[in-house]
C-alpha positions in Angstrom: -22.9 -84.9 34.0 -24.2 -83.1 37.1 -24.8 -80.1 38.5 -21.3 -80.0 40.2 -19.4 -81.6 37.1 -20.5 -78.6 35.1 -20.0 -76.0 36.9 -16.2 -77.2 37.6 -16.2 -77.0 34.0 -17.3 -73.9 32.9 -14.9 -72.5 35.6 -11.9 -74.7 34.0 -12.8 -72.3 30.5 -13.2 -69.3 32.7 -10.1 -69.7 34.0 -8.2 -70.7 31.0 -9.5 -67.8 29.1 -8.8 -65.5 31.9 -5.7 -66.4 31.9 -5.2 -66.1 27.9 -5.9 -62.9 28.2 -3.8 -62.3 30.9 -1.0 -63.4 29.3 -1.9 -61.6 25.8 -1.6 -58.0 27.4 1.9 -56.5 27.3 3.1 -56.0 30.8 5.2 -52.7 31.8 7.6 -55.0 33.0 8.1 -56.1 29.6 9.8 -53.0 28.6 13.5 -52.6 30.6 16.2 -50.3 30.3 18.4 -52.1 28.5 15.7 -52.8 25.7 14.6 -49.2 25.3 17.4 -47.0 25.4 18.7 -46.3 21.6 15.0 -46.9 20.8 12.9 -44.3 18.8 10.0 -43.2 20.6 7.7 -43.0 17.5 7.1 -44.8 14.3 7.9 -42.8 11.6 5.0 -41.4 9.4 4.3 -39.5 6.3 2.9 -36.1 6.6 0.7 -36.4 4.1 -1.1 -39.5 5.6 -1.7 -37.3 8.8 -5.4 -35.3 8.2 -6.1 -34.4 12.1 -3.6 -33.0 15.0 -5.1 -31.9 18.4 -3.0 -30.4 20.9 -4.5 -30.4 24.8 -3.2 -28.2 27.7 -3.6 -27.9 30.6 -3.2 -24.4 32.3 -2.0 -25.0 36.3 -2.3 -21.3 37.3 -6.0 -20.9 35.7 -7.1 -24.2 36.5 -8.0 -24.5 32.4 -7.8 -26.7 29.7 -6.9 -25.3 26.2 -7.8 -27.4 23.1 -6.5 -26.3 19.6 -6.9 -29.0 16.5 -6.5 -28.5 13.0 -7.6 -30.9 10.6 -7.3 -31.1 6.5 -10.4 -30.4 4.5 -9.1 -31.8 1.1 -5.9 -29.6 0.3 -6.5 -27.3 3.0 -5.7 -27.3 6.6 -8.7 -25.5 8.6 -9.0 -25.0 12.2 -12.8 -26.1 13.4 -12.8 -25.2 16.4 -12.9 -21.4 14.5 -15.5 -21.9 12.2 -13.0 -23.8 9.6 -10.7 -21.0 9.2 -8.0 -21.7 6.4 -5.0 -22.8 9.0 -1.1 -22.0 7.5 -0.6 -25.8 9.0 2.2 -27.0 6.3 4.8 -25.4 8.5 3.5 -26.2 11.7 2.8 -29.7 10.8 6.1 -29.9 9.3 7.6 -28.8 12.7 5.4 -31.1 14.6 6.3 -34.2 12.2 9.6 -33.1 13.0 9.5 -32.7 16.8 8.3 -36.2 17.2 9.9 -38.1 14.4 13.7 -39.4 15.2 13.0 -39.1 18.6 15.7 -41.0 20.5 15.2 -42.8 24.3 17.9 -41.4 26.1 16.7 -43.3 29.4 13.6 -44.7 31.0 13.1 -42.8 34.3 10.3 -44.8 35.7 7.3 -47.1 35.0 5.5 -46.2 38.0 2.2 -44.2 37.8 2.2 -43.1 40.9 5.3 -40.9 39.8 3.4 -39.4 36.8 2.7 -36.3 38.4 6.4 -35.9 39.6 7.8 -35.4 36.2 5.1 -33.4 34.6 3.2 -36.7 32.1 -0.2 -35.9 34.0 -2.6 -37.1 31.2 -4.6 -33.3 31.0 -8.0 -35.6 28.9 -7.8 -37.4 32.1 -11.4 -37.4 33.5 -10.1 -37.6 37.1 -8.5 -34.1 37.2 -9.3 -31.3 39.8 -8.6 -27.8 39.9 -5.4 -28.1 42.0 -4.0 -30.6 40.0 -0.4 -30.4 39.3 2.2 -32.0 37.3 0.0 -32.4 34.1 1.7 -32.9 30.8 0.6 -31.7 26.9 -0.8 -34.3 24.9 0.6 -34.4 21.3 -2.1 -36.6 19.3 -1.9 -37.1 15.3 -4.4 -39.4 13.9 -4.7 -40.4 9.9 -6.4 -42.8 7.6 -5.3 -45.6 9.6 -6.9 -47.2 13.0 -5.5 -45.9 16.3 -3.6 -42.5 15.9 0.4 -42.3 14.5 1.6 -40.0 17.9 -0.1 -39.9 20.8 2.5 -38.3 23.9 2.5 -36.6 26.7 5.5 -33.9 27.5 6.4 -33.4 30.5 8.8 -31.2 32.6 12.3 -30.3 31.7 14.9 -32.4 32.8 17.0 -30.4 35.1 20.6 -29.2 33.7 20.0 -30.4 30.4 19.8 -29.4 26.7 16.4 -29.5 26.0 15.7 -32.5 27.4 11.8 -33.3 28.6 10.2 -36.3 30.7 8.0 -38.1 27.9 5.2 -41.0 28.0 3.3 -42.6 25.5 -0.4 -41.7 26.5 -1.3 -45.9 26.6 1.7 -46.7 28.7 3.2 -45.5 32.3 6.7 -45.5 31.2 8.8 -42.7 31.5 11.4 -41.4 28.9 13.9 -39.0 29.0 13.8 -37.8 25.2 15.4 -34.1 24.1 12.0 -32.6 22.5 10.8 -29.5 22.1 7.0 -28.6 23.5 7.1 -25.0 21.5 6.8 -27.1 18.3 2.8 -27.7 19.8 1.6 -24.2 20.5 -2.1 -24.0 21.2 -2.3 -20.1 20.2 -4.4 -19.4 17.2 -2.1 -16.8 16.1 0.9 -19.6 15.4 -1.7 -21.6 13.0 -2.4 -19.2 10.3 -0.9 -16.2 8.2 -1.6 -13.2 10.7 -0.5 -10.2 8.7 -4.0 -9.6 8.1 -3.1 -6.8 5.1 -0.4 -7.8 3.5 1.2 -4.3 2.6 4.3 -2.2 2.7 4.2 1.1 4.5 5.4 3.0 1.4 2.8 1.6 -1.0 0.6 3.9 1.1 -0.6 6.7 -1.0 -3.8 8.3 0.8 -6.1 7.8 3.9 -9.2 8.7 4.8 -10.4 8.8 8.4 -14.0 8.9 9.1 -14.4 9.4 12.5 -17.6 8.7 14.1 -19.5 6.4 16.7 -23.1 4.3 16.1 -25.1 2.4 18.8 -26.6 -0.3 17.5 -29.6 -2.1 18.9 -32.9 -4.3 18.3 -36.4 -3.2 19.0 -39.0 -4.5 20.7 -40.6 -4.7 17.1 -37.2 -6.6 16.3 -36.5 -4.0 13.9 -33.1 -2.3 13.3 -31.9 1.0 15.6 -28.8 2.8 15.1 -28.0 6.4 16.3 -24.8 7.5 14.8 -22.5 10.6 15.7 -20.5 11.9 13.5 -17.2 14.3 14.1 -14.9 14.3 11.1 -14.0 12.8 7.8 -10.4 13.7 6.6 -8.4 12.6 3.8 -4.9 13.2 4.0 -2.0 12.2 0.8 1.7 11.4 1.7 4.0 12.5 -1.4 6.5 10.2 -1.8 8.9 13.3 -2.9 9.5 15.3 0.2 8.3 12.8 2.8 5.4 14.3 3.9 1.4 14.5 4.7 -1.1 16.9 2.9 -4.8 17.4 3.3 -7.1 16.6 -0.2 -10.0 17.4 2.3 -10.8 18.2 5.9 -14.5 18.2 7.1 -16.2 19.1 10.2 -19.7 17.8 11.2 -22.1 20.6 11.6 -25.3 17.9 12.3 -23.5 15.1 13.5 -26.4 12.9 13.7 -26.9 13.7 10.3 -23.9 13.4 9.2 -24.1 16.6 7.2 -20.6 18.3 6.7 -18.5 21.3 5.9 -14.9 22.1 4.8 -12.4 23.4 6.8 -8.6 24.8 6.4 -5.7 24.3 8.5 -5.3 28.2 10.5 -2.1 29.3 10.0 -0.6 28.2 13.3 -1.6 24.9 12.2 -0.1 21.6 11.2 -0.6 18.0 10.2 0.9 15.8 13.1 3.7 13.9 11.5 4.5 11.4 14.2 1.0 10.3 15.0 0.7 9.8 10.9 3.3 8.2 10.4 2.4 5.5 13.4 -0.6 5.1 11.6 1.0 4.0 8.1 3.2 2.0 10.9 -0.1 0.3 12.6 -1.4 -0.4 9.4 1.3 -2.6 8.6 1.2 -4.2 11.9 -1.8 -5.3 11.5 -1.9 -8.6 13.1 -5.3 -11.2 13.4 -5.8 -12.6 16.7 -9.0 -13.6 16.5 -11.8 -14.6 14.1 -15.4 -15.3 14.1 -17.5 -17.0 11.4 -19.8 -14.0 9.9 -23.8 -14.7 9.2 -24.6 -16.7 6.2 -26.8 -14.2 4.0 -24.1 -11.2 4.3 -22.3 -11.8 0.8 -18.6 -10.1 0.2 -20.0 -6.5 -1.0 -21.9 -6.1 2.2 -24.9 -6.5 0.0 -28.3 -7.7 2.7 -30.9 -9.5 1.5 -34.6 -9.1 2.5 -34.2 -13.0 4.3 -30.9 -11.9 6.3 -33.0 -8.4 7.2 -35.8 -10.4 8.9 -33.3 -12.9 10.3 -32.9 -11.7 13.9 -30.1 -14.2 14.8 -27.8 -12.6 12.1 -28.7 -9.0 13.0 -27.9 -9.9 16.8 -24.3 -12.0 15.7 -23.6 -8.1 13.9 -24.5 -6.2 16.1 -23.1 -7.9 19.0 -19.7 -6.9 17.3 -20.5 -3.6 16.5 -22.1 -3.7 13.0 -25.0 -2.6 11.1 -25.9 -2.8 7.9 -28.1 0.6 6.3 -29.4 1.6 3.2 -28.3 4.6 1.5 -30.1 7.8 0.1 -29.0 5.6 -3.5 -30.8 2.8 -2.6 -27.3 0.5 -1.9 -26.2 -1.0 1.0 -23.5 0.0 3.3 -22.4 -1.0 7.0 -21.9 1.2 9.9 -19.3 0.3 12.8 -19.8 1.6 16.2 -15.9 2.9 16.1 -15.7 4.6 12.8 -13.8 3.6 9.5 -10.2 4.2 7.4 -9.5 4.0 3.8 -6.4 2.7 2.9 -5.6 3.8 -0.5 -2.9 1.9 -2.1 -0.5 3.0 -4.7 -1.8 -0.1 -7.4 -5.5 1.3 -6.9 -6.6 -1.4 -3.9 -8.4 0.3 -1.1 -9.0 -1.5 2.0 -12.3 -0.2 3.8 -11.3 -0.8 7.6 -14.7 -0.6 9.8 -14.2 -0.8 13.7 -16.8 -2.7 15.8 -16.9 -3.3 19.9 -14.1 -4.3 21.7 -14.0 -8.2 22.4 -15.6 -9.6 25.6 -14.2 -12.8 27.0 -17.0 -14.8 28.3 -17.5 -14.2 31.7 -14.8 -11.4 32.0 -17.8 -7.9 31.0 -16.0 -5.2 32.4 -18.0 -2.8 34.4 -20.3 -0.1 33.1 -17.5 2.3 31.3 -14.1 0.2 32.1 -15.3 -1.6 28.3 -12.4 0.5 26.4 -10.3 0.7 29.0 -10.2 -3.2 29.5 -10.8 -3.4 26.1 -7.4 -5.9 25.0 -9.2 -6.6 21.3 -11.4 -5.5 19.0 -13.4 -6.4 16.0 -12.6 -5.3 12.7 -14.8 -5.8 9.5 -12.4 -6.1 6.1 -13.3 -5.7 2.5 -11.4 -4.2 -0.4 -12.5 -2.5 -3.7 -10.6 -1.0 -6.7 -10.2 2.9 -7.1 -8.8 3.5 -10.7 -8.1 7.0 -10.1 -5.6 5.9 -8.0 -3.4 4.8 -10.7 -1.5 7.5 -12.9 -2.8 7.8 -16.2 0.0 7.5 -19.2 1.2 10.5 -20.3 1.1 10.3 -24.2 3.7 12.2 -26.2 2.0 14.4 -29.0 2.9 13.2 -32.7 4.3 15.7 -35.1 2.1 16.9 -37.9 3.1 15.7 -40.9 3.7 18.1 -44.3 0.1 18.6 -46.2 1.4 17.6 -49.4 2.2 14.0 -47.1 -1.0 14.1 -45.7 -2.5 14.6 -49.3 -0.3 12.1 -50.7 -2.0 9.8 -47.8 -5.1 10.4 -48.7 -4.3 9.7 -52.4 -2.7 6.4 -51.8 -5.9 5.4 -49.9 -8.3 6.6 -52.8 -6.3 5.7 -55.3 -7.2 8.7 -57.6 -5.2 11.5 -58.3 -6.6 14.8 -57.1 -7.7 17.6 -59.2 -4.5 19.6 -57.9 -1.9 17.5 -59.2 -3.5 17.1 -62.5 -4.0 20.8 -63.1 -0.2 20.9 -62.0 0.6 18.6 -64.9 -1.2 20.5 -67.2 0.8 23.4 -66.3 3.9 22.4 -67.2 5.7 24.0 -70.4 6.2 21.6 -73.1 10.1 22.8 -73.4 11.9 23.7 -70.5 13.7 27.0 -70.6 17.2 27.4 -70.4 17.3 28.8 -66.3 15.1 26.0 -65.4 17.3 23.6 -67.2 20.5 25.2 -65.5 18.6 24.4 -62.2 17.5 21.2 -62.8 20.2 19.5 -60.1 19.1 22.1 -57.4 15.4 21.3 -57.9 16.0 17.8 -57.4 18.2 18.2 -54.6 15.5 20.5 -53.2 13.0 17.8 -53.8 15.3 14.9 -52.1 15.8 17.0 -48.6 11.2 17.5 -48.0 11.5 13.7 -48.7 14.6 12.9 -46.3 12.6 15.2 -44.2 9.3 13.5 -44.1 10.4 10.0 -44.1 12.5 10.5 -40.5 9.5 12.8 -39.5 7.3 9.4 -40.4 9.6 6.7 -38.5 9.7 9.5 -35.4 5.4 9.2 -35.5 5.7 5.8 -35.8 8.2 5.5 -32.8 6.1 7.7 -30.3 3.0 5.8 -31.3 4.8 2.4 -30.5 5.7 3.8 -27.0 2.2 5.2 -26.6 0.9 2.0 -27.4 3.4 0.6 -24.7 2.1 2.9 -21.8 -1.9 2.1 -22.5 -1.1 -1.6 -22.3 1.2 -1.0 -19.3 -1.6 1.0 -17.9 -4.3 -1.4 -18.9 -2.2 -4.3 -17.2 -2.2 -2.6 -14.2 -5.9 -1.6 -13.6 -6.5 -5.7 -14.3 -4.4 -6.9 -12.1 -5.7 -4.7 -9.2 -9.0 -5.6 -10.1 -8.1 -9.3 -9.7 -6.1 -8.6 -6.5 -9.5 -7.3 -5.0 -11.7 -10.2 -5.9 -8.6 -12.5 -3.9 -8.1 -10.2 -1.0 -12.6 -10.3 -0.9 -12.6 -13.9 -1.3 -10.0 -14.2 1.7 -12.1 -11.3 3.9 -15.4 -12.0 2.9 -16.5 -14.8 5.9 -14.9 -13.7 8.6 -15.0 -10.4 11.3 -11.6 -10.3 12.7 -9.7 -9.3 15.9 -7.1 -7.0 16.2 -5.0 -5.9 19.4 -6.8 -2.7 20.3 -3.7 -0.6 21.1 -3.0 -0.8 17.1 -6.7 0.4 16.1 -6.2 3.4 18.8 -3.2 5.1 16.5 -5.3 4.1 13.0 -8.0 5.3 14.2 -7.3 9.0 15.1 -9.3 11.8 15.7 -9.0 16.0 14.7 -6.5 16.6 17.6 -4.9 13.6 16.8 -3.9 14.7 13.0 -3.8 18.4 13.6 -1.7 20.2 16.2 -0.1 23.8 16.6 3.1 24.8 15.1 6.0 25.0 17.5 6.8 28.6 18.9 10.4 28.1 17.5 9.2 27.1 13.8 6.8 30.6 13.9 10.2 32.7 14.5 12.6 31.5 12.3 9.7 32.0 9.4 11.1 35.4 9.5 14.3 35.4 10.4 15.6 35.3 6.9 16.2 38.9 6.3 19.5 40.0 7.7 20.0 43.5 9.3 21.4 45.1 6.3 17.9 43.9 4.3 17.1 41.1 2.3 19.4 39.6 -0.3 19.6 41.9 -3.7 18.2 44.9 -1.1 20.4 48.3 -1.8 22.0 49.0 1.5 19.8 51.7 3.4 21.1 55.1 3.3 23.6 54.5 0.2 22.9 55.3 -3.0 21.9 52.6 -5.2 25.1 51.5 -7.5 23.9 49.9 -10.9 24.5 45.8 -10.3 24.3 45.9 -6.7 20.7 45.8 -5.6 17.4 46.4 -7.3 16.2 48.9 -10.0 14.2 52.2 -8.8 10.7 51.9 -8.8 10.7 55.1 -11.8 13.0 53.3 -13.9 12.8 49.4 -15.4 15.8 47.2 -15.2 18.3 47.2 -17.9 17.4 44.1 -20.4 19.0 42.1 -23.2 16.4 43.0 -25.3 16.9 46.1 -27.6 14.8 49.1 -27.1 12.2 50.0 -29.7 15.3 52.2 -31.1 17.2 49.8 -31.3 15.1 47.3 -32.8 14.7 50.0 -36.0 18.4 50.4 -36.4 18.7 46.9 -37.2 17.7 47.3 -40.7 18.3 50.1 -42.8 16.8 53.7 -43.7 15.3 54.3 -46.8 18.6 56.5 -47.9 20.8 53.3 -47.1 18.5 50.5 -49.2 18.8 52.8 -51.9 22.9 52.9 -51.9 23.4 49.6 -53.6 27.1 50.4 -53.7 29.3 52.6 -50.9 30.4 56.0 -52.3 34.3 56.0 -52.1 34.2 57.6 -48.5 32.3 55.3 -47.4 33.9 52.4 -48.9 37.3 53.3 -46.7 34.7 53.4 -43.4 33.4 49.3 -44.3 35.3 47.9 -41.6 34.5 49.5 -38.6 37.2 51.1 -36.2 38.9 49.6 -33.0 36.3 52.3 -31.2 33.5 51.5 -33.0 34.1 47.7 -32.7 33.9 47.7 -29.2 30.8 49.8 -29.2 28.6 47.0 -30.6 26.4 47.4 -27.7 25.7 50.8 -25.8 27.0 51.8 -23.0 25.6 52.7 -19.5 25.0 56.7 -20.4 24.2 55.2 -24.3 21.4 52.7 -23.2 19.8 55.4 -20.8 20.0 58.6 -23.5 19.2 56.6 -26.7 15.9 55.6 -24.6 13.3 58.5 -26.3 10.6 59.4 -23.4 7.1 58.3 -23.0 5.8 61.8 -24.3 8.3 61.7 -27.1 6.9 60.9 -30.3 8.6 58.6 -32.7 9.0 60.6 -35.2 11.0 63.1 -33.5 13.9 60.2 -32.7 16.6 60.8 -35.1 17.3 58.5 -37.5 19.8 55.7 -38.2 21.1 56.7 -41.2 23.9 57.8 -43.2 23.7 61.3 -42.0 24.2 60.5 -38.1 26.1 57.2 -38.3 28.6 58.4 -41.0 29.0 61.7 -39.5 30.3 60.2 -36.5 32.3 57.5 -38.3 33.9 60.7 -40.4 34.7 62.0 -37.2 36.7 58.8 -35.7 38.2 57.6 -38.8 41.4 60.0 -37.9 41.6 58.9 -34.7 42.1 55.1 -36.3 
């Protein structure tokens, strides 16, 4: 074969292979209206096949792209594009399965590319994008275990006058759909992809706060060794009692050496108040506490803030703190602690959790650095540095009821039963006994045994009440006990949750937890200092005797000379209660004084003095006892002798 035979040939193959191919590849004009309406856009997929979504958007008024992608790491869904942060994707990937799954062709619009940008289905990964592009789409991609991903479609614009209709394209064709979709089902923003409630708590499980207010620079030396100069104001701990609704100081301390950080006490003056509204915000803020941000913290920093000596000579994990507003110190103890260049609270919960809330630098978008002193007031975010610990004093302690003492003879009888020897007492008792009782002690014999029965009723109730209140003792330890574990447990979750990560937080919500003195304390109104005395009325205070008027018994207060008139009987009549000496002696009434037993309609109505009798029977200070007369026969039975006519 020549030259020109072969080379006829090989083009023959080329040709036929060419056209092979050609006619392997599906053409656009395969796909027809007829064929495609009623179609589903998507194969249908399990969830739990999928292990990677990325979303890609493209921003037309910044110019940008946003990426967001989440991606299971074994059971979890993380985010990598923040450091692996745990991502709340089971929802969100339920909504997305759902968005694209059963996702009907209601019409095909066009198969032209040139059109693309018309209805929105721009690819955004496209490489041939410029800054004024428009008409770009969001790319929906969800790849699993299998080769080539399960969804892979661009949204487009809305379809005008319609029910949630969108222009749609698969990303490897030109086709256009009209399909009713939803693009808020693939939101790019962090804060959709994970539990943001950064706390977790209820405003009235608050039971104290402490504010520690005070600002730290930190920075690196030439030497590359730690700086920090701190400034410290005030430290304040304030209680809100559940019972009446409002704030109280524990303790309010003013810094006399700020630099120091060397403190004294302080009061609230007496035109001085806690500021209810901007506390109560606070508890408010607190739970509004929303992440939406994080950042991957230095390896070498464990949960307990604890430094090593290799993460203290590791400049690179200094800087990533201190960039944010952190530093960690030593302490006069010898433990570690961590400044913040914004101060700290101490939310004291009513199960014993504390959450230690340290406030870094506000959050600089790259490329966006305010200018020198606009950083707060451009300030949108800020860092915040998390931990928790367990404050058992916190928690109540059980009140225990006392136990009632049982009877000696009991306790002796205890004691015996637990020997098992008689004691010396009872067997002397034995001894004791007459051989033949006499004739009283045998006509008592029923009343000394039901004497006997009642001291053993007596003591077996008072034994099953001991028994009782120990039981509900016992009940209020373990109750107690319970609780202290299980806020010791919920610390070492909430740490393990905290411990990686430095978090950001809106800054408007760290401006009303962190407050300063003015903040808390404020002056009393002018018109709550008046009415503090505006309860006496202008004929005196209540109880007052009217001024100028003598002073009626019952209607105001006893004179200053003279005490009040009391239940109790004077020392008088305390004596009169029992009898002279002349009276014990009569064992029987004399016949005049047997007609006077029952008193007369007088002298039954006289059982207590009167007015003029409590005030005269009273003897004076200087009066000697002695000289009082006596209750006897001689004064009582003249006077009876004198009434008994008159009956």
């Amino acid at each position: 074969m020549n030259e020109s035979s072969k080379t006829v040939t090989f083009l023959a193959v080329a040709a036929a292979a060419c056209l092979a191919a050609y006619l392997s590849v599906p053409k656009s004009a395969e796909f027809n209206a007829d064929d495609e309406v009623g179609r589903q856009l998507t194969k249908a997929f399990d969830v739990d096949k999928a292990d990677r979504m990325k979303i890609t958007r493209f921003d037309e008024d910044a110019a940008s792209l946003s990426k967001f992608e989440v991606a299971r790491d074994g059971n979890l869904w993380t985010i990598p594009s923040k450091g692996g942060y745990p991502a709340d994707a089971q929802t969100q990937m339920a909504e997305a399965r759902t968005g694209v799954l059963d996702r009907e062709i209601l019409r095909v619009v066009t198969g032209n590319p040139a059109e693309h940008a018309t209805y929105g289905v721009v690819d955004p990964e496209s490489p041939k994008l410029d800054a004024g592009q428009t008409g770009v789409g969001t790319r929906v991609t969800v790849t699993g275990e299998e080769d080539g991903p399960l969804v892979d479609l661009i949204i487009g614009h809305e379809v005008k006058d319609s029910d949630g209709n969108h222009f749609v394209r698969r990303a490897n064709q030109d086709f256009v759909y009209v399909v009713k979709i939803n693009p808020e089902d693939f939101s790019t923003t962090f804060e959709d992809w994970i539990e943001d409630d950064l706390l977790k708590i209820s405003p009235w499980d608050i039971a104290q706060v402490e504010i520690n207010d005070y600002s730290a620079e930190m920075y690196l030396s030439q030497q590359g060794g730690l700086g920090v100069e701190t400034d410290y104001r005030t430290d304040m701990t304030l209680r809100y009692d559940d019972s009446d609704s409002k704030w109280a100081p524990v303790t309010l301390k003013q810094a006399t050496n700020p630099r120091r950080g060397v403190f004294e006490e302080f009061t609230l003056g007496e035109d001085q108040e806690l500021n209810a509204d901007k506390l109560g915000d606070l508890k408010n803020a607190l739970d509004d506490l929303r992440i939406v941000d994080v950042a991957k913290k230095p390896a070498g920093l464990s949960k307990d803030l604890k430094a090593g000596e290799d993460f203290m000579r590791d400049n690179e994990a200094l800087l990533s703190l201190i960039q944010r507003g952190f530093a960690p110190v030593g302490t006069q103890s010898g433990a570690s602690d961590l400044l913040a260049s914004s101060g700290e609270v101490i939310c004291t919960m009513k199960d014993g959790v504390e959450y230690v809330l340290r406030f870094g630098n506000p959050q600089v978008e790259t490329g966006a650095a305010p200018a020198e002193g606009d950083a707060e007031r451009e300030a949108v975010n800020r860092y915040l540095f998390v931990m928790a610990r367990f404050n058992e004093d916190a928690i109540a302690k059980p009140e225990l009821e006392d136990l009632p003492e049982l009877p000696e003879t009991v306790q002796e009888a205890e004691a015996q039963e637990e020997s098992g020897d008689p004691t010396d007492d009872a067997e002397g008792d034995v001894e004791q006994q007459p051989e033949e009782p006499s004739e009283e002690s045998e006509g008592n014999d029923d009343g000394g045994e039901e004497a006997d029965a009642e001291p053993d009723a007596s003591t077996e109730e008072l034994t099953a009440e001991r028994k009782e209140i120990e039981q509900r003792n016992q009940r209020k330890l373990d109750e107690y006990a319970d609780k202290v574990a299980e806020g010791k447990q919920k610390v070492s979750d909430l740490n393990a949750r905290f411990g990686d990560w430095y978090y950001v937080i809106s800054n408007d919500v760290f401006k009303k937890i962190h407050l300063s003195r003015d903040d808390v304390i404020k002056q009393k109104d002018a018109d709550e200092d008046d009415g503090g005395e505006s309860d006496a009325s202008p004929l005196g205070t209540a109880g007052s005797a009217i001024p100028g008027m003598p002073n009626f018994g019952g209607l105001g207060a006893p004179p200053a000379d003279q005490p009040a008139a009391s239940d109790e009987p004077t020392g008088e009549e305390a004596t009169t209660d029992e009898p002279t000496g002349e009276e014990a002696t009569t064992d029987e009434p004399t016949g005049e004084e047997a007609t006077t037993d029952e008193p007369t309609g007088e002298e039954a109505t006289t059982g207590e003095p009167t007015g003029e009798e409590a005030s005269s029977d009273e003897p004076a200070a200087s009066e000697p006892a002695s000289e009082q007369p006596a209750a006897d026969g001689s004064t009582a039975d003249e006077s009876a002798g004198e009434e008994q006519p008159q009956g």
